[in-house]
C-alpha positions in Angstrom: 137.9 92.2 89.4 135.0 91.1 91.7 135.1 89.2 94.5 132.7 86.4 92.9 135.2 85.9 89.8 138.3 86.1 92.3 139.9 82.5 92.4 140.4 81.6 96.1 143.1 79.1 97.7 143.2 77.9 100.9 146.4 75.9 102.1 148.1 75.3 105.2 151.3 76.9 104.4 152.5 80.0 102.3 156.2 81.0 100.9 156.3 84.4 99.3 159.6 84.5 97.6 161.5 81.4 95.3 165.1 82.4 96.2 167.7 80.3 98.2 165.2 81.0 101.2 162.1 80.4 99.6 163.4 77.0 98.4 165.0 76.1 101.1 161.7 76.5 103.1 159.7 74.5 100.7 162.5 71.6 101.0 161.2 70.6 104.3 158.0 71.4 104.1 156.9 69.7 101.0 158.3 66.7 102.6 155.3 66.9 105.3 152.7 68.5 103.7 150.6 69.1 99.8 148.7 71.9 101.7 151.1 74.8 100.4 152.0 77.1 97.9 154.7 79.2 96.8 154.7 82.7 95.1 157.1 84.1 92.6 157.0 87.9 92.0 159.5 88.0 88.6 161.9 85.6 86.8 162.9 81.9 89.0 166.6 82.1 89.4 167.6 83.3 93.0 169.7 86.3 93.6 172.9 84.5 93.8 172.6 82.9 90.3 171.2 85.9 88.8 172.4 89.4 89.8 175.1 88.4 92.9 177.6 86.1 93.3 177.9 84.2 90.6 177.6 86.8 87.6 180.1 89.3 89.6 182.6 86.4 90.2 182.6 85.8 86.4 183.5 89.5 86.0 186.2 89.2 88.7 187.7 86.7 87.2 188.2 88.1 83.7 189.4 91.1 85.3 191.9 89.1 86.9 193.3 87.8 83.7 193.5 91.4 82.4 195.1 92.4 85.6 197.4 89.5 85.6 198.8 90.6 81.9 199.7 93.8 83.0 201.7 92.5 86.3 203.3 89.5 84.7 206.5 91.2 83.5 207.6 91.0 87.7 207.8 87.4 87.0 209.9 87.7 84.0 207.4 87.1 81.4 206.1 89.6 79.3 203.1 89.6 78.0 200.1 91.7 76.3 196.4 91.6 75.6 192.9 93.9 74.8 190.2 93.5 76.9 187.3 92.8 74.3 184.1 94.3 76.5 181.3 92.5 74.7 183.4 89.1 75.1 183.6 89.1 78.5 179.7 89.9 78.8 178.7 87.6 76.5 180.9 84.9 78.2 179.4 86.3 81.6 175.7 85.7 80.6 176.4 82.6 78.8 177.9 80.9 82.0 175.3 82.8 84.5 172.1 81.8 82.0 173.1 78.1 81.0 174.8 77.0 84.1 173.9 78.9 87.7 170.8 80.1 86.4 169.8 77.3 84.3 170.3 74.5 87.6 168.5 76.8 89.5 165.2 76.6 87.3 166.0 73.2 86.2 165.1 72.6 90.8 161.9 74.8 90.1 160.9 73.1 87.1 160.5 69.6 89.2 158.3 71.2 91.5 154.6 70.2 90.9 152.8 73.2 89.2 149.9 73.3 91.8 152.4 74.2 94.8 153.6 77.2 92.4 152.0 80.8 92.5 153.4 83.5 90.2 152.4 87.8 90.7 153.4 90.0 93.7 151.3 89.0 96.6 150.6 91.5 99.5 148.8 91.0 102.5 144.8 92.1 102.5 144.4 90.9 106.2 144.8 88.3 108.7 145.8 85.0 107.1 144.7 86.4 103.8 146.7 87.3 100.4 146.5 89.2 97.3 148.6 87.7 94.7 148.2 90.0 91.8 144.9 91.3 91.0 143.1 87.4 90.4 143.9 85.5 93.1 143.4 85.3 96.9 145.4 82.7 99.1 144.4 82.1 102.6 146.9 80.1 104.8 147.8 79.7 108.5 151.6 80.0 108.4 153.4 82.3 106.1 157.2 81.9 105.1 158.6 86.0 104.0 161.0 85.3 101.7 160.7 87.5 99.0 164.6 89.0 99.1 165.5 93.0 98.7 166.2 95.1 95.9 168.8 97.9 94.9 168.6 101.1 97.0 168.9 104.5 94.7 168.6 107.6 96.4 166.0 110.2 94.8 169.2 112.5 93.6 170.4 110.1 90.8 166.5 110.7 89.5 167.8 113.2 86.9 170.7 110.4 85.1 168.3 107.0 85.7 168.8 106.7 81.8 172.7 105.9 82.8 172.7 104.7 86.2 172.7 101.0 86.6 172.4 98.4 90.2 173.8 95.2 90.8 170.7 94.3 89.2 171.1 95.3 85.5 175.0 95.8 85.3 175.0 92.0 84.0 173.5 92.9 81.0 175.0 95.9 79.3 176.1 94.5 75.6 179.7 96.4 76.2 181.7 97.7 79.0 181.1 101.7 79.2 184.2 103.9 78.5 184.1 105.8 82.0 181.7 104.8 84.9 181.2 106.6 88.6 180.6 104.0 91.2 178.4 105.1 94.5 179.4 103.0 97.7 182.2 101.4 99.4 180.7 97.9 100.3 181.7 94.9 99.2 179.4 95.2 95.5 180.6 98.5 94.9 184.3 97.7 95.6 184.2 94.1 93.9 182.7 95.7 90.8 184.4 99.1 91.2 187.7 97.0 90.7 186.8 94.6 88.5 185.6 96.9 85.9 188.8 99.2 86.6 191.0 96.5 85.8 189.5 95.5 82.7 189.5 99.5 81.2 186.6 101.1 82.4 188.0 105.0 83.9 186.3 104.2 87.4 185.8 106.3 89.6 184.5 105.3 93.5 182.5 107.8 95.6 182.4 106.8 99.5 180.0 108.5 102.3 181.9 107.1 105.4 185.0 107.2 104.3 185.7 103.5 105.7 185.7 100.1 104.7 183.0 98.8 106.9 183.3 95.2 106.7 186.2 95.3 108.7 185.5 96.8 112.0 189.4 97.4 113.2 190.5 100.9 112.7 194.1 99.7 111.5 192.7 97.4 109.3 190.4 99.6 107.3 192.9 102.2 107.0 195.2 99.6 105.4 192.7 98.5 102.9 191.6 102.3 102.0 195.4 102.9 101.6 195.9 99.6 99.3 192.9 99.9 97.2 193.6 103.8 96.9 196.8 102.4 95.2 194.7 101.0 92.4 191.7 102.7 92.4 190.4 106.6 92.1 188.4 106.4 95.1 187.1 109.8 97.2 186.2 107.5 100.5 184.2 110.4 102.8 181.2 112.6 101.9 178.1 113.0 99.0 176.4 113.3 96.2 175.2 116.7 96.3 172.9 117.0 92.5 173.3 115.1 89.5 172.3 116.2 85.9 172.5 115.1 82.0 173.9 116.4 79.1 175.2 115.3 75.9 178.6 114.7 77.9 177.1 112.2 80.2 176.1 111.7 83.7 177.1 114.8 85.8 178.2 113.7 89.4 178.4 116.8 92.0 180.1 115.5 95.2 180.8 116.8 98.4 183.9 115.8 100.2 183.5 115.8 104.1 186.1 118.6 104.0 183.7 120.9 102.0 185.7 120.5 98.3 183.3 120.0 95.8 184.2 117.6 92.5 182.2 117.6 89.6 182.9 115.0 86.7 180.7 113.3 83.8 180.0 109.9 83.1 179.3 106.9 80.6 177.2 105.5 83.7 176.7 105.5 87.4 176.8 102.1 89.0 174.9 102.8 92.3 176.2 100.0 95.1 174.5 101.6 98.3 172.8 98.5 99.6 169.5 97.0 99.1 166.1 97.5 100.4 164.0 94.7 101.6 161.0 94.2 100.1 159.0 93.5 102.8 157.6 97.3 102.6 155.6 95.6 99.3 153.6 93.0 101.6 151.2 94.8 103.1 152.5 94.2 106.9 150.5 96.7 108.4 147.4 93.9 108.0 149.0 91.4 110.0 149.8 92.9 113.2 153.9 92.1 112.9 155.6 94.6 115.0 157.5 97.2 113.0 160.9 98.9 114.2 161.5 102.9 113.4 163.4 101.8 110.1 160.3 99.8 108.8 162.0 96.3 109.6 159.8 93.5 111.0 161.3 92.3 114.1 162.1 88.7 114.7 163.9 86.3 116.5 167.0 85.3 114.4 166.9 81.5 116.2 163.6 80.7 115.1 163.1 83.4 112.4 159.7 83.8 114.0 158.2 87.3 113.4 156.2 88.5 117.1 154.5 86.0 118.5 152.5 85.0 115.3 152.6 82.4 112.8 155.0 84.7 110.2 158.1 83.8 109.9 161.2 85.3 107.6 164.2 84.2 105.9 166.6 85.4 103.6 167.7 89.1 102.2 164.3 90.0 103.2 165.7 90.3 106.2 168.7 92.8 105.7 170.0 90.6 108.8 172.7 88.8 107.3 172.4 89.3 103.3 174.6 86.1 102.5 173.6 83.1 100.2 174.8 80.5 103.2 172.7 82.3 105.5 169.9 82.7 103.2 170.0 78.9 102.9 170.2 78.6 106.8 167.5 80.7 107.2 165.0 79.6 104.8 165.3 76.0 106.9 165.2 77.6 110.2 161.7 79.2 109.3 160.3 76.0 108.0 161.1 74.2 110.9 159.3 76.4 112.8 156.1 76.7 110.8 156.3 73.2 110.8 156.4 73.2 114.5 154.1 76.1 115.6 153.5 77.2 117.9 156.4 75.6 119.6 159.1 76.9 118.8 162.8 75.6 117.9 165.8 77.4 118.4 168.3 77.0 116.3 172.0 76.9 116.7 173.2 79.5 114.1 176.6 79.2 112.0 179.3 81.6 113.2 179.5 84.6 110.8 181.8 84.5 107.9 181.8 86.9 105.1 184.4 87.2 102.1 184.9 89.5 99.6 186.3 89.4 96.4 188.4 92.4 96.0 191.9 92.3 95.5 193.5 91.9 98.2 190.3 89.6 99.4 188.6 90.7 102.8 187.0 88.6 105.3 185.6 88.5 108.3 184.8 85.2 110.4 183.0 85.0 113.8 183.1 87.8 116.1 184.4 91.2 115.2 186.8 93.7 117.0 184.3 96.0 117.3 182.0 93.4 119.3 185.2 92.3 120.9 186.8 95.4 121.8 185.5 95.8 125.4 186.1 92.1 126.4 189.9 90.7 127.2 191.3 89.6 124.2 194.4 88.3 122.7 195.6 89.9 119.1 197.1 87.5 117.1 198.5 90.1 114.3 201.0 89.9 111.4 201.2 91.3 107.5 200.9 89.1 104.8 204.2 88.0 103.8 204.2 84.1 104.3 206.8 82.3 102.1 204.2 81.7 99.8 202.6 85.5 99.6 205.7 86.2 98.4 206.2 83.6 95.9 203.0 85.0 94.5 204.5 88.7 95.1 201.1 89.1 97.2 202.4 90.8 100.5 199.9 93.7 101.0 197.6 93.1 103.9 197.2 92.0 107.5 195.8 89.5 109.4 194.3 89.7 113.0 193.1 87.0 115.2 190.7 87.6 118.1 191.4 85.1 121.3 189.6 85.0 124.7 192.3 85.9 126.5 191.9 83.5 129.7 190.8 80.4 127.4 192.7 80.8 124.1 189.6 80.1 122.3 189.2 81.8 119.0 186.6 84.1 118.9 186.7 85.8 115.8 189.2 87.3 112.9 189.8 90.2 110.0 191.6 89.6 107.3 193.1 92.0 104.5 195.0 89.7 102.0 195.8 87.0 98.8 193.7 84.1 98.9 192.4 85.0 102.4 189.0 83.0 101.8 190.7 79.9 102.2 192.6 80.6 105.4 188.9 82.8 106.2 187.2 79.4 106.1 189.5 77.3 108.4 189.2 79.6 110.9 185.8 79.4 110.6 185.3 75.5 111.1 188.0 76.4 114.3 185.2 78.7 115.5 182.5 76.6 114.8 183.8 73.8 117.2 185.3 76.3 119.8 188.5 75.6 119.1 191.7 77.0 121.1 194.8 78.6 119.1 196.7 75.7 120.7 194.4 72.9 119.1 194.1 74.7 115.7 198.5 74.8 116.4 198.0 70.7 116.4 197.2 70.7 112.5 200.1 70.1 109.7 200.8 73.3 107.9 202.8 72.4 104.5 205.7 74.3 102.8 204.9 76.4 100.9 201.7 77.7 101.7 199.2 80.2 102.6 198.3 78.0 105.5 202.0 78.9 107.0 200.1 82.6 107.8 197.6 81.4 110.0 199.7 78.8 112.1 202.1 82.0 112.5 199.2 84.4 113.5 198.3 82.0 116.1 201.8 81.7 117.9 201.8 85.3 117.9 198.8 85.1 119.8 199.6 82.2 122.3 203.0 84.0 122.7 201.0 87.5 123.8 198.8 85.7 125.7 201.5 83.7 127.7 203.1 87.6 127.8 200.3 88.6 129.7 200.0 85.4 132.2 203.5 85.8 133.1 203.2 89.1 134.1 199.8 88.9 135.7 201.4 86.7 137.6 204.3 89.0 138.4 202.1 91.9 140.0 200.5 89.0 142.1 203.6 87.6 143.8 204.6 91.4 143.8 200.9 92.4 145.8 
């Protein structure tokens, strides 16, 4: 197209990207300014709503009917079902599309049509964007939110006809009869589970051969050894060559001890992260630094990239790929194109991550692995509170990180039943810096899963006042 038939905009400020962050960002600024526009590569809907944690959630929880058929006869009821594939997709797509997505769009449909932009826009220079091949957008603050996509290494090229992301798994018509599932992060093992559970043969190929969202080495031995129980899973090495045949998809894997396994498949679900798409903006034309990886760098209180008026928010930034922080984010950024070139910094939320699997892992705050070379107190015990094992729900552990001069809690892992909810307290405990002994001050009913934590955090205090007493042992001794 020539330049003279181009259509040109000039605004003030520019969102690339319509997800959690993108929206967020125009939130505030819309509230101070017509002079922007936002740009939409693909189908409005966020992530979350789409292809993360809503859809898998409905999955999970249909598995955890089926599962709950098959365990019920410990309770003394015995029961019996079939796990109807197409059912639980079509119920899955019917409650994403009308409901998660559906609210979602129903947001972007109030938004006046001259603030939205829709084609893949990539920068051409300075200030300036490409959005598709018709339209140029000139701006003086930018807002990257444009989110990440599956990653699929180049040796699954020979079964792409089979192999599905997080991205198109949603929309198979029927569950497949056998499925290989590549990864051992939280997608990989929330869907590697769920789809065991309701009769897929699944199969889980690891490269570390650890859990990595927890970061204690007890801890993700445990929850290798519990999920093992349930699940095929070959947690340490990789996928050497992959091929096609009228059986299926071939997987040849390498275990780290050399042993090679070779197996067919219905399909491959590849869970090895996500990419960000910032590679697809054209960065190289704006002068944002770049690390070795290809990452922009920024500052994550003011989500500021360098020392220009580009700022990111969201998945985009592989920094924290959640849908709270996403949110956060998206804010953060606005504020500070809104306040260039003075910047803000803001006060970020303390870490929390959950996820689904069963038992549930979560991580809140600081981890043991940032911890480990501080003095802490362990608060740690299994999960058999009264009410674990009225729900026959014992497997796990919980640990609880204190600073061990101020009893503050600094962080926690968990590895249990219903560990979100005690995940989250512990979280707003963290968020107010909160000592064990103030946390110690809130009711705890019985029955309940609440019972754990208040026990955790006496076995901290009580390790803690250990170690007092007998620091002050060697100093009367000295």
């Amino acid at each position: 197209m020539s330049e003279s038939t181009m259509k040109t905009m000039n605004v003030e400020y520019a969102i690339i990207g319509a997800g959690t962050a993108g929206l967020g960002a125009y939130s505030k600024i819309s509230r101070k300014t017509d002079s922007l526009v936002m740009i939409q590569d693909g189908p409005y809907g966020t992530t979350c709503a789409r292809v993360g944690c809503m859809p898998s959630k409905l999955m999970i929880t249909a598995a955890d009917y089926a599962h709950h058929l098959g365990s019920s006869e410990f309770f003394g009821v015995t029961a019996s079902g079939r796990v109807d594939g197409r059912k639980v997709l079509e119920r899955l797509r019917r409650e994403r599309d009308n409901r998660f997505v559906a609210n979602n769009i129903r947001y972007v449909n109030k938004i006046p049509a001259h603030y939205k932009l829709e084609g893949r826009a990539r920068f051409i220079g300075p200030g300036r964007l490409r959005v598709g091949e018709s339209v140029e957008v000139t701006a003086k603050k930018f807002i990257l939110a444009c989110g990440s996509r599956p990653a699929i290494s180049e040796v699954f090229e020979p079964v792409m006809s089979r192999v599905l992301t997080s991205d198109t798994i949603f929309e198979l018509e029927d569950l497949p009869r056998s499925i290989a599932v590549i990864g051992m992060g939280v997608i990989a093992l929330e869907l590697g589970q769920a789809l065991h559970r309701l009769g897929v043969e699944t199969t889980i190929y690891g490269r570390s051969g650890k859990i990595n969202t927890l970061t204690h080495p007890d801890l993700q031995q445990q929850a290798l050894d519990i999920l093992s129980t349930d699940l095929n899973i070959y947690p340490s090495g990789q996928v050497v060559s992959t091929w096609e045949d009228a059986e299926g998809a071939w997987i040849e894997y390498e275990q780290s001890n050399g042993q090679r396994i070779t197996k067919a498949f219905d399909r491959v679900l590849v869970a090895t992260g996500r990419v960000s798409n910032v590679d697809r903006l054209g960065m190289e034309h704006t002068g944002v630094e770049v690390n070795e990886a290809g990452a922009v760098t920024f500052d994550p209180q003011t989500m500021r990239c360098s020392d220009l008026p580009i700022f990111i928010a969201g998945d985009v930034t592989d920094h924290l790929p959640l849908w709270h922080e996403a949110f956060d984010e998206g804010r953060i950024a606005a504020d500070n194109a809104l306040n260039y070139p003075n910047p803000v910094p803001a006060k970020r939320r303390p870490p929390l991550m959950v996820a689904f699997t069963d038992p549930q892992i979560a991580t809140i705050g600081q981890s043991f692995r940032q911890l480990q070379d501080r003095e802490i107190v362990i608060g740690d015990l299994p999960f058999t509170s009264p009410r674990h094992v009225v729900w026959n729900k014992v497997q796990g552990r919980i640990q609880v990180y204190l600073d061990a001069r101020t009893g503050v809690i600094l962080g926690a892992e968990l590895l249990g039943y219903a560990a979100e909810h005690l995940a989250h307290l512990l979280a707003l405990a963290i968020t107010h810096d909160m000592t064990a002994e103030q946390v110690l001050l809130m009711p705890v009913y019985h029955p309940s899963a609440e019972e754990l934590l208040r026990d955790v955090l006496l076995d901290a205090q009580k390790k803690r006042r250990s170690n007092e007493a007998d620091e002050m042992t060697l100093s009367s001794s000295a």
